[in-house]
N, C-alpha and C positions, 0 to 999 in steps of 0.2 A: 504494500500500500504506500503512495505514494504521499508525503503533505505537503499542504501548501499553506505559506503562510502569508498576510498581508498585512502591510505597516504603510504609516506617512500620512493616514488622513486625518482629519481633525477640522476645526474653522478658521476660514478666511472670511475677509472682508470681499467682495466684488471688484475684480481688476486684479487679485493676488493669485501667489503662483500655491502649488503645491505638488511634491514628486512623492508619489509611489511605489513602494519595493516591495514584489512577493519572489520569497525564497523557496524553492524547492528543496524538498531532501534526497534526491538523485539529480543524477546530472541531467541539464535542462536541454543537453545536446542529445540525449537519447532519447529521452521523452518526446520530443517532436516538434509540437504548435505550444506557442505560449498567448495568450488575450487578455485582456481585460476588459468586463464587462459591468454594466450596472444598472442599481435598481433604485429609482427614486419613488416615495407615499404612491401607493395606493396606483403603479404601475408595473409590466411587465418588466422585467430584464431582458436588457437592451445590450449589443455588441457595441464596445466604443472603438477597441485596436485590435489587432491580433499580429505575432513575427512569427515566422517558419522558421527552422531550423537553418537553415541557410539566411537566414535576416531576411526576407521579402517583409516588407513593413504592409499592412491594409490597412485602413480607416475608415470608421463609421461617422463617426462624431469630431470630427477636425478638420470641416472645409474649412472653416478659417485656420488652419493651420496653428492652432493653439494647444492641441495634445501630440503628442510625440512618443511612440513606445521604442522602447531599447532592451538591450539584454547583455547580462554578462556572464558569458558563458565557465569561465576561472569561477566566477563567485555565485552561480545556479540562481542568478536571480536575473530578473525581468523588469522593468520600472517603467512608470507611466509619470513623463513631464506633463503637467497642465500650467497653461499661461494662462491670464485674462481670462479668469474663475467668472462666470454666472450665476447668481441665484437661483437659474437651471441648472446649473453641473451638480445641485445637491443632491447625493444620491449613495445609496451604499455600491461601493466599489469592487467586485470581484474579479479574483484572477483566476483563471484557466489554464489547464494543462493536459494535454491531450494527443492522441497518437498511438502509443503501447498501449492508454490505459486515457480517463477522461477524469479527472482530479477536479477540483472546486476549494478554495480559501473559502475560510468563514466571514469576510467582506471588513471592509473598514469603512468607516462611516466618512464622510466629506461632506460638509458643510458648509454655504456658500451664503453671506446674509449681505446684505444688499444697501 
């Protein structure tokens, strides 16, 4: 069983940044696809990012080019930069991990007030 862990969120004000790390406990090179997804009151969960093992980067939620996902593959973790935070972007945050096996973080909460 694979886990996954999720850190980094908490509250901003509207216009601030905030970067998130979820850590795996296997390497994130054999495991496969890494994402992050989220879920804000009283909505479904929504794709924001996802990197492939080979780093092909996709996005859901950054036409404006204000989230950013990465990964570092030495340190089995994945992170999601967000700039120019919304009062929309509050939402609980989860990471994904999937390929061998389809893993889930327990989410970290991000909070965006206005």
């Amino acid at each position: 069983q694979v886990q996954v862990v999720e850190s980094g969120g908490g509250l901003v004000q509207a216009g601030g940044s905030l970067r998130l790390s979820c850590v795996t406990s296997t390497t994130i090179f054999s495991i496969g696809n890494l994402g992050w997804y989220r879920q804000a009151p009283g909505k479904q969960r929504e794709l924001v990012a996802t990197i492939t093992r080979r780093g092909s980067m996709n996005y859901v939620h950054s036409r404006e080019g204000r989230f950013t996902i990465s990964k570092d593959n030495a340190k089995n973790t994945v992170y999601l930069q967000m700039n120019s935070l919304k009062p929309e972007d509050t939402a609980v945050y989860y990471c994904r991990a999937w390929g061998t096996g389809d893993y889930w973080g327990q989410g970290t909460q991000v909070t965006v007030s206005s």
